[in-house]
C-alpha positions in Angstrom: 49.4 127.0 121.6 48.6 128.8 124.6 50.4 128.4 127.5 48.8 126.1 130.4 46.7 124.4 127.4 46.1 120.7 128.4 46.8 118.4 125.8 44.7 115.2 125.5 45.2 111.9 123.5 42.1 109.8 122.1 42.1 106.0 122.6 42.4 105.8 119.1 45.2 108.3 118.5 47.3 106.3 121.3 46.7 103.5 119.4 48.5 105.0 116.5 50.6 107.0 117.7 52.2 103.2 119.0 51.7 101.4 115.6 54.8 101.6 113.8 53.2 99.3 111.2 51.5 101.6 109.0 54.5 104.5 108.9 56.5 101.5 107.4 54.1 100.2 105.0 53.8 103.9 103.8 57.1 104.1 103.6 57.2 101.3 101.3 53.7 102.5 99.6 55.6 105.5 98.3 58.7 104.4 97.1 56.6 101.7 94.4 54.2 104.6 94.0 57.9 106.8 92.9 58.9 103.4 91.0 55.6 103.7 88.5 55.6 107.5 88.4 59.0 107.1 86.7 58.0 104.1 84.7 55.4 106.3 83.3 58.4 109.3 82.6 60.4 106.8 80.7 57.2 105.7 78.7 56.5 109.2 77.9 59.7 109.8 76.7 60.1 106.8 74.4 56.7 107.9 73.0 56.6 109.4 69.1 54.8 112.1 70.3 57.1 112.9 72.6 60.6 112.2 70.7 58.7 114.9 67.6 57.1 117.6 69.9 58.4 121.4 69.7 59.1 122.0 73.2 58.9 125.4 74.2 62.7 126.4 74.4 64.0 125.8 78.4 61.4 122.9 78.8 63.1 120.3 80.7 62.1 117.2 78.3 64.7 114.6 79.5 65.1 114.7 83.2 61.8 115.6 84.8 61.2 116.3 88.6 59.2 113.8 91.1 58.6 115.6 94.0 57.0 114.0 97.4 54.7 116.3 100.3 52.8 116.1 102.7 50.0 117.9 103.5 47.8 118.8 100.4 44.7 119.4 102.3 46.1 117.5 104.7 46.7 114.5 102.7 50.5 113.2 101.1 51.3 113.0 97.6 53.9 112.8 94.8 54.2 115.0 91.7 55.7 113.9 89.0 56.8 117.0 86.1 57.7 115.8 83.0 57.9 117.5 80.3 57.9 120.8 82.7 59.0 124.3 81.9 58.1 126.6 85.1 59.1 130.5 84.9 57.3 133.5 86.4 55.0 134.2 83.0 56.0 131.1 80.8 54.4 127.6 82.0 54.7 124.1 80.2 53.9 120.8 82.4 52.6 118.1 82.0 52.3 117.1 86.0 51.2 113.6 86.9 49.8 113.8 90.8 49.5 110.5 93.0 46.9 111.9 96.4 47.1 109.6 98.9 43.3 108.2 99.5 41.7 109.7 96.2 43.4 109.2 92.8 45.9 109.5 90.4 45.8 112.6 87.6 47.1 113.7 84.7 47.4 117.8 83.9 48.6 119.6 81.2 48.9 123.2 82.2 49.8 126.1 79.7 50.6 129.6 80.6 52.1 132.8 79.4 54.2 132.4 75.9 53.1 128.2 75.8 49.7 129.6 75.9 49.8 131.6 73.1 51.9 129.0 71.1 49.5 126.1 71.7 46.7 127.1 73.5 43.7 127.9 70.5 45.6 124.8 68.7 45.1 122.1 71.5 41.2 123.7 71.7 40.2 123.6 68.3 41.9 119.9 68.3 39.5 118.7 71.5 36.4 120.5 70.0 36.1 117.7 68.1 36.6 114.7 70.1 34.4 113.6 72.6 35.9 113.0 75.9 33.6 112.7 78.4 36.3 112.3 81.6 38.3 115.3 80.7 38.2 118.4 83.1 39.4 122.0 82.4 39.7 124.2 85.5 37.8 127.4 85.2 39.1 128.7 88.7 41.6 131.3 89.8 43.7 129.7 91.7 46.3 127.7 89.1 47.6 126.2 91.6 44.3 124.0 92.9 44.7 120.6 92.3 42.1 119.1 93.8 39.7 117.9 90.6 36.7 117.7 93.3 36.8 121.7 93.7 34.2 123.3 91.3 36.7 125.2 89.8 37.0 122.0 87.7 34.1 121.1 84.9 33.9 118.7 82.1 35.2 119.9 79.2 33.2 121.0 76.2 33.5 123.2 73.2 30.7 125.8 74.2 33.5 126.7 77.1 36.4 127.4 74.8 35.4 131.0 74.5 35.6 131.1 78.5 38.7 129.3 78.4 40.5 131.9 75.8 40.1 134.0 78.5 41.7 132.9 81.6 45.5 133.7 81.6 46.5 129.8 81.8 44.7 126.5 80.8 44.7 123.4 82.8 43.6 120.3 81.7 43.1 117.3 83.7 42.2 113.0 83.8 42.2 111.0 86.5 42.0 107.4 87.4 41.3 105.6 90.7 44.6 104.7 92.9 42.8 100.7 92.5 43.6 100.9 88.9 47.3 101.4 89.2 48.3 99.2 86.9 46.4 101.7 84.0 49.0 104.1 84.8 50.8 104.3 81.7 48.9 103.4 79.5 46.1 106.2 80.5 48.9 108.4 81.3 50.5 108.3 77.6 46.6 108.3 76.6 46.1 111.8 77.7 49.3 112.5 76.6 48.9 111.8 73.0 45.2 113.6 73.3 46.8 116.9 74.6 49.7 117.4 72.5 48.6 115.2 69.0 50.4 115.6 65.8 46.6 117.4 65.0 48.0 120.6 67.6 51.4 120.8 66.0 49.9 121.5 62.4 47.6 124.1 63.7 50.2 125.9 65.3 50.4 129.7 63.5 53.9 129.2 61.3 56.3 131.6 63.3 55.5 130.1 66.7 57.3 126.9 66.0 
């Protein structure tokens, strides 16, 4: 800021800026919002699919990471990792993403060796099912998580050949922040689409 720059207050940012109310109630909005994000951890972990998956080797399948911001786009959130494997050239997540004011999503995001391992598996898998609310990113930023950004289309088989490639995949759901109580069950939903017992047997022997 420029020195001698006046600073001015609206009526309504005085108003807020003196309403302690709504910092609390956030306060208490993001701890439940932690309590079902780990909910949903502990009912991914108990899941078949989960307790039978080959995990790339370092994946972090029994802990998982919840992680709480700010300012994405200007907006809080909470992340929560799990399974996750994150290294320079090697990427295995499954992220779930709570974005205060828009929704909740799921993403499964592949990159490097996890690519290669399960990548034309997991495609060949979706080509034939119809899932009319799942999104692949087609961007080049890997890191964009907003699922409004036209980086992000519906899926279809016609774009696998695009997909192949990109140098990562990302996958994505999403339900409204109403329909909270859908959490886990949507959440092991997309689960058990992304990494069915239908990917493992199409793995390439030697990759397992």
């Amino acid at each position: 800021m420029k020195p001698g720059v006046k600073i001015q207050f609206s009526a309504k940012e005085l108003r807020l800026i003196n309403d302690t109310s709504f910092l609390l109630s956030k306060r208490v909005i993001t701890e439940k919002t932690c309590n079902l994000l780990h909910g949903l951890k502990e009912t991914l972990a108990a899941s078949p699919i989960h307790r039978t998956f080959p995990f790339p080797a370092g994946t972090d399948f029994h802990q998982g990471k919840i992680t709480r911001g700010e300012n994405l786009k200007g907006l809080p959130y909470l992340v929560l990792d799990f399974p996750r494997l994150f290294e320079q050239d090697n990427i295995f997540a499954f992220r779930t993403m709570f974005w205060w004011g828009n929704y909740f999503s799921f993403t499964l995001h592949l990159k490097g060796k996890a690519l290669k391992q399960f990548g034309e598996p997991l495609l060949k898998n979706l080509s034939k099912q119809k899932k009319k609310d799942l999104l692949v990113y087609l961007g080049e930023d890997e890191w964009e998580h907003d699922l409004s950004n036209e980086g992000y289309v519906p899926y279809s088989k016609e774009l696998n050949e695009i997909i192949q490639k990109q140098g990562f995949l990302k996958l994505s759901r999403k339900i409204a922040v109403s329909d909270f109580e859908k959490l886990n069950t949507e959440g092991l939903k997309t689960y058990n689409l992304l990494l069915s017992p239908s990917v493992i047997a199409r793995v390439p022997q030697g990759l397992l």
